[in-house]
C-alpha positions as CSV (number, residue, x, y, z in Angstrom):
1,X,-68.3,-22.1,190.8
2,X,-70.0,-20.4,193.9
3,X,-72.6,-17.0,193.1
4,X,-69.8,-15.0,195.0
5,X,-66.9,-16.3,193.2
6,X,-68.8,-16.0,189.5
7,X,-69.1,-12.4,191.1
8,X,-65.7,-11.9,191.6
9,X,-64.8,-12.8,188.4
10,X,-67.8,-11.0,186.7
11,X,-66.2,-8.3,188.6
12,X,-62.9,-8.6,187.3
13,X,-63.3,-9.0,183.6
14,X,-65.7,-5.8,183.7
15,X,-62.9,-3.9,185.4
16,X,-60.3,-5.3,183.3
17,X,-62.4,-3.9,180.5
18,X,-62.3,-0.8,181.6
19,X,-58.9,-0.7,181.8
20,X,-58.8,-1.4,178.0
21,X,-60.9,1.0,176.7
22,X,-59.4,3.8,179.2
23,X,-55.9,3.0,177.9
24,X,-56.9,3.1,174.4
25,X,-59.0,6.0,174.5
26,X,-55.5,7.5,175.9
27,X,-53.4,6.3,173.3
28,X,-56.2,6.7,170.3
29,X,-56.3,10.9,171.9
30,X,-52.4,11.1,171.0
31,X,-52.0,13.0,167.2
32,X,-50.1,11.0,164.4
33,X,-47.7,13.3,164.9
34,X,-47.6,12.8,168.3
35,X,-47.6,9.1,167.7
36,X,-45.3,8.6,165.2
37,X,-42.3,10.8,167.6
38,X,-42.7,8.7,170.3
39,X,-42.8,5.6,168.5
40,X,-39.0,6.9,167.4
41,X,-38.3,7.1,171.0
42,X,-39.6,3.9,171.8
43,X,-38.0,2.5,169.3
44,X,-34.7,3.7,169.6
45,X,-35.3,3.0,173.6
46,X,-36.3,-1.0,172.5
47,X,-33.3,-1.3,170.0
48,X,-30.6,-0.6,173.1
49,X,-32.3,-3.2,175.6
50,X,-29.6,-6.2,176.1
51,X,-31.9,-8.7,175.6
52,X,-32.9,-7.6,171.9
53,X,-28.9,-7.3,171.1
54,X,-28.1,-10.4,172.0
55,X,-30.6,-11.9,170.3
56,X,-30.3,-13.8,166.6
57,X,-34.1,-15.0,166.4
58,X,-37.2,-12.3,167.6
59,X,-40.6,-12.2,167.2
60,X,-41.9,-8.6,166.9
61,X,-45.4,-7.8,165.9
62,X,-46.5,-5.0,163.0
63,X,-48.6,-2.4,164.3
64,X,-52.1,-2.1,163.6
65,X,-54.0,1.3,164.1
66,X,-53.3,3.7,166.8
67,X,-50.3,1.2,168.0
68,X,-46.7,1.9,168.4
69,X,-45.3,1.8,165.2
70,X,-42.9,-0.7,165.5
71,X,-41.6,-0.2,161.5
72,X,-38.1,1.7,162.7
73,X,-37.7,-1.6,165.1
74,X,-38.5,-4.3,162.5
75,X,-36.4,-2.2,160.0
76,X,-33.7,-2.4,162.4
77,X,-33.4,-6.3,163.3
78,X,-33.3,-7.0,159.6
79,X,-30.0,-4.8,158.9
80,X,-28.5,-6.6,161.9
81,X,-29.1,-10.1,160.3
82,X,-31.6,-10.9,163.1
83,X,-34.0,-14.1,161.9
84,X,-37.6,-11.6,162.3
85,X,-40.8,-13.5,163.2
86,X,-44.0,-12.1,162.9
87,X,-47.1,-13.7,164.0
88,X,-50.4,-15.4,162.0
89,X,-53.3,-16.1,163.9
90,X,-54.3,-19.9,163.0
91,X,-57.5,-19.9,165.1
92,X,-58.8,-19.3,168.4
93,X,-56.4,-18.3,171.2
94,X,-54.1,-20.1,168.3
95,X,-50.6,-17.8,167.1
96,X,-47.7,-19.0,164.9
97,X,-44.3,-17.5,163.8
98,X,-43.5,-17.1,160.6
99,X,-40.4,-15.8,159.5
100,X,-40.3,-12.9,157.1
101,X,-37.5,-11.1,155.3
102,X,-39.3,-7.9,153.3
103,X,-41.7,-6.7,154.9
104,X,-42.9,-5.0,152.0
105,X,-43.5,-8.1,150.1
106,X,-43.9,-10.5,153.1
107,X,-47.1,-9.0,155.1
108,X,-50.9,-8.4,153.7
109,X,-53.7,-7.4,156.1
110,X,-54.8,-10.9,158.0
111,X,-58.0,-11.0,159.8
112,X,-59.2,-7.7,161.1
113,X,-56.9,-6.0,158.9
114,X,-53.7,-6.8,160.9
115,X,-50.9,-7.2,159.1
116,X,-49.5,-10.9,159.2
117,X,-47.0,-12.2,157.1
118,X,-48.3,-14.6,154.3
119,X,-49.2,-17.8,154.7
120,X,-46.0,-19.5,152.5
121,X,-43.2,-18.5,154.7
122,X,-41.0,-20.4,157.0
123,X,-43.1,-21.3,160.6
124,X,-40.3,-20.6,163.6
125,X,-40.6,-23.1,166.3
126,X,-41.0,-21.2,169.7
127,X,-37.8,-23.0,171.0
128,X,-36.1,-20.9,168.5
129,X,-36.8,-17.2,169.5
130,X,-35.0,-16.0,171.6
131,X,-37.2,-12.3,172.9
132,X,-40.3,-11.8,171.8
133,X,-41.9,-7.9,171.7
134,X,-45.4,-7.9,172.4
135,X,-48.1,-5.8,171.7
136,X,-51.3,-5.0,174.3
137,X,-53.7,-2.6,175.2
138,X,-53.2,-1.5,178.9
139,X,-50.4,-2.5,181.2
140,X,-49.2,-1.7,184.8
141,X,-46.1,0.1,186.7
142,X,-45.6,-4.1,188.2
143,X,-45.3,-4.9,184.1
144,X,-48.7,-6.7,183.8
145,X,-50.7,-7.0,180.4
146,X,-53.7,-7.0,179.2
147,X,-54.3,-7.7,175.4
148,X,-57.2,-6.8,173.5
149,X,-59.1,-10.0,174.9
150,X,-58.6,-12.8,171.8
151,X,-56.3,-14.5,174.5
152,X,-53.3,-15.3,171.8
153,X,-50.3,-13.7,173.7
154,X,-51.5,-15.6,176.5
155,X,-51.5,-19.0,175.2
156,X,-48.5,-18.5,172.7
157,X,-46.4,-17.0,175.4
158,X,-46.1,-20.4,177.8
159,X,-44.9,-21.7,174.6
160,X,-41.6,-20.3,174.7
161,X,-38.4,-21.0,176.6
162,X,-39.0,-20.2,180.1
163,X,-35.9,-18.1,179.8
164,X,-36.9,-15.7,176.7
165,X,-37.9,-12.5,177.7
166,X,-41.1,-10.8,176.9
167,X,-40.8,-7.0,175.8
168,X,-43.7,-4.7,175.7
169,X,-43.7,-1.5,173.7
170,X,-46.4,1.2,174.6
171,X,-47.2,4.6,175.2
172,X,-46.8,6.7,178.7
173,X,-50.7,7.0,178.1
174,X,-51.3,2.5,178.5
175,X,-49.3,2.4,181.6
176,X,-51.5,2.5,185.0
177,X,-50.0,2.0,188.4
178,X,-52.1,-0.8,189.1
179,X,-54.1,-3.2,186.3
180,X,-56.7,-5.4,187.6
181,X,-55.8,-8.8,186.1
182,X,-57.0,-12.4,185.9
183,X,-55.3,-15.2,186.4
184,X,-54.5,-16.2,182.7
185,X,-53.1,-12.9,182.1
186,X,-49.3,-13.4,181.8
187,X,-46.9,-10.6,182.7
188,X,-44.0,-9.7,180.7
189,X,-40.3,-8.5,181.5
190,X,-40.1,-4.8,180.7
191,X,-42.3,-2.3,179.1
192,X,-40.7,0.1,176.7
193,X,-42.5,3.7,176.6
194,X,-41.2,7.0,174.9
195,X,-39.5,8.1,178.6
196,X,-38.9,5.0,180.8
197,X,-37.9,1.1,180.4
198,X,-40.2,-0.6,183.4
199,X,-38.7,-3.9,184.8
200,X,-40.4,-6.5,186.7
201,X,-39.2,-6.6,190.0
């Protein structure tokens, strides 16, 4: 690699930082209150996309911190007889599915207190989900992501159908007009906020 294109990318992952930690200062400003109301609209926004009511097999994630809470969404796939994925990290950059039935029993905190479902349950082969919801820290009006930078979502992603759509859910508060990206930062489908469903063009 050249000095001006370890620049470049010096560049990049310092701007792609910032992007981060502006988009969850944002979203850590919002109140619980705040939080929690327009997680229900997200929610309820999420739970009326076509590709999440077609669906028999998803892979959601549970929310961690100052996140969406995506409770109201897992809650919601379970009543409709969905097969509900969460994901265990493995290792490095490594996810897997694993499919869970009661939340309440299913999940304890996983590393960095995330809650994961436990280590007994069923693994779900990729081939078999058909949308995943994804979590992430900042994201653009063109429906890029950027994660929290342990690269999972971007390595389990490619290992999906080509044809399962990737749904984000965030806050008004994550979404820039423009995200300076890398080039193993994948894209997903649609971002889900409490007023808009973004689509990739």
């Amino acid at each position: 690699m050249t000095p001006a294109e370890e620049n470049r990318r010096t560049d990049a992952a310092r701007a792609k930082r910032e992007a981060r930690e502006r988009a969850l200062a944002a979203r850590d400003a919002l109140s619980a209150e705040e939080r929690a109301r327009r997680s229900t609209l997200i929610c309820e926004r999420a739970v009326a996309l076509p590709e999440l009511r077609r669906a028999s097999s998803v892979l959601l994630f549970a929310s961690f911190r100052t996140e969406v809470d995506t409770s109201p969404l897992l809650r919601w796939a379970l009543e409709r007889g969905m097969s509900v994925a969460l994901p265990r990290v493995r290792g490095p950059r490594l996810l897997e599915a694993l499919r869970v039935g009661d939340p309440a029993v299913d999940l304890a905190p996983g590393r960095w207190g995330i809650p994961e479902p436990r280590d007994t349950l069923p693994v779900v082969s990729p081939a078999q989900i058909d949308a995943v919801v994804v979590p992430g820290a900042a994201f653009s009006a063109g429906c890029a992501r950027c994660g929290y930078g342990g690269g999972f979502y971007d390595a389990y992603l490619p290992t999906l159908r080509p044809t399962t759509p990737r749904i984000a859910l965030a806050f008004d508060a994550q979404v820039a007009e423009e995200l300076p990206c890398e080039p193993h930062d994948l894209a997903v489908d649609a971002i889900v906020t409490e007023t808009r469903v973004i689509r990739r063009a």
